[in-house]
N, C-alpha and C positions, 0 to 999 in steps of 0.2 A: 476191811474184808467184805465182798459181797454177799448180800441175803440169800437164803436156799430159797427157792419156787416156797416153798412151806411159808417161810416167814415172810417173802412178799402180797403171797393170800390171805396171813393173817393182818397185814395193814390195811390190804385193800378193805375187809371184813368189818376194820376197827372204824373205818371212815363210815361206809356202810352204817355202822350200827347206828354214829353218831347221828342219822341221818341226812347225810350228807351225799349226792348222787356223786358216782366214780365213773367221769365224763372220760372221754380220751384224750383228751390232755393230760390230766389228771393222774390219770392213767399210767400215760407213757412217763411222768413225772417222778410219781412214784418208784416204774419201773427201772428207771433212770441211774436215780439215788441211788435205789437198791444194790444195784449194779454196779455204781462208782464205784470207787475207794477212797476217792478224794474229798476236798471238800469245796464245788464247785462253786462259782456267786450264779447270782440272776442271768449276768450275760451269758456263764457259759452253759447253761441249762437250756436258754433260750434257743443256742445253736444248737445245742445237741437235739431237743425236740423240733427244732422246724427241718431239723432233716429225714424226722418221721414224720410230722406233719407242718406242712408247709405254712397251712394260714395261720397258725398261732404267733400272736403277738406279745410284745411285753407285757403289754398290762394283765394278758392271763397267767403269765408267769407271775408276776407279781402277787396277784391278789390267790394263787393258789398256794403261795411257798407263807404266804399271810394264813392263810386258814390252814396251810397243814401244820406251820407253827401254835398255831390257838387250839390245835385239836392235840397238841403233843406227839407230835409221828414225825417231825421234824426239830432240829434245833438248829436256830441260827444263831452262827457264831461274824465277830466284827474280827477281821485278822487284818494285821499290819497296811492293808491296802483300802482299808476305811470305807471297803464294800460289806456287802451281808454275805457269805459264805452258807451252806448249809451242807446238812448232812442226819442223815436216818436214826432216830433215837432209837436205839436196840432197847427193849427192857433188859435190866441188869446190865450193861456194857455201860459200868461208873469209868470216863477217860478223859484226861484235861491235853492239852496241844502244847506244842514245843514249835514258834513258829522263827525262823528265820529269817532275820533282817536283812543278810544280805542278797539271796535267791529266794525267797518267798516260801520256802519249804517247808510244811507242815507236815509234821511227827504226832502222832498218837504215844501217850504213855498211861498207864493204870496204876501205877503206883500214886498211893494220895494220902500222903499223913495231915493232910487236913482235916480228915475224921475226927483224928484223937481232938479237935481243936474246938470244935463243935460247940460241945458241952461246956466250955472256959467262955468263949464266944456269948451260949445265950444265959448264963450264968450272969455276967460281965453287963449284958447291955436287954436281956430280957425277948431279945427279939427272937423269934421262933424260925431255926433253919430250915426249908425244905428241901432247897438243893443248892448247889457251886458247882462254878465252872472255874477254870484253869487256866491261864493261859502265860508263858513264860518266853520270855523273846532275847534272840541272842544267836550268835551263829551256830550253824552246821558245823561238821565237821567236816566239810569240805572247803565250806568259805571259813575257819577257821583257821584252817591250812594255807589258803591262802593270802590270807590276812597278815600270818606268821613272816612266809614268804616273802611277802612286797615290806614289809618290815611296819606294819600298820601298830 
């Protein structure tokens, strides 16, 4: 779901404080994300801003989707095409992926009874959770259908 103007101000804000200058790249980067729904990699971010701004290069892609990762306004995630993917860490929007082997289709879900699991977890091994991610691979329910179909 994309950011309101509100919550895009409030990232731009969080960079800012970090001190951290909010270039136009940067910028458009952010505004980008925001705006997706999806969960773009590096290349296609890079198309999508050098259609705002032409001279941007990989490498500034790179080393920016790096520091918005280390500042936390970003999460990269690794999905089935063994690229870096990303997408806008909302405060409070706890969601793990549902990604599709056969068309690539990634699904958001919120449901996550890994909670309850936590506490057994650092119980068990002593180690101290701060966060988990999700990720559960296996068809749509379109390439499911047609999985069925071809007699797969």
């Amino acid at each position: 779901m994309p950011l309101t103007a509100e919550a895009i101000q409030k990232l731009k804000e969080k960079m800012k404080g970090k001190g951290f200058k909010l270039t136009g790249p940067r910028r458009k980067i952010l505004e980008y994300l925001a705006e997706n729904d999806g969960h773009p990699s590096a290349q296609e971010i890079h198309a999508a801003i050098r259609q705002m701004l032409p001279g941007t290069g990989m490498a500034t892609i790179y080393r920016t989707m790096d520091l918005l990762a280390r500042l936390g306004l970003v999460r990269a995630l690794v999905l089935n095409d063994n690229r870096l993917h990303y997408e806008i860490d909302r405060d409070g929007d706890h969601h793990h992926h549902l990604i599709c082997t056969g068309c690539r289709r990634v699904e958001e879900f919120a449901s996550c009874t890994f909670e309850h699991l936590i506490g057994d977890i650092e119980s068990a091994t002593r180690f101290v959770v701060k966060r988990h991610d999700l990720e559960a691979y296996g068809l749509c329910p379109d390439c499911a259908h047609k999985a069925r179909c071809a007699g797969e």
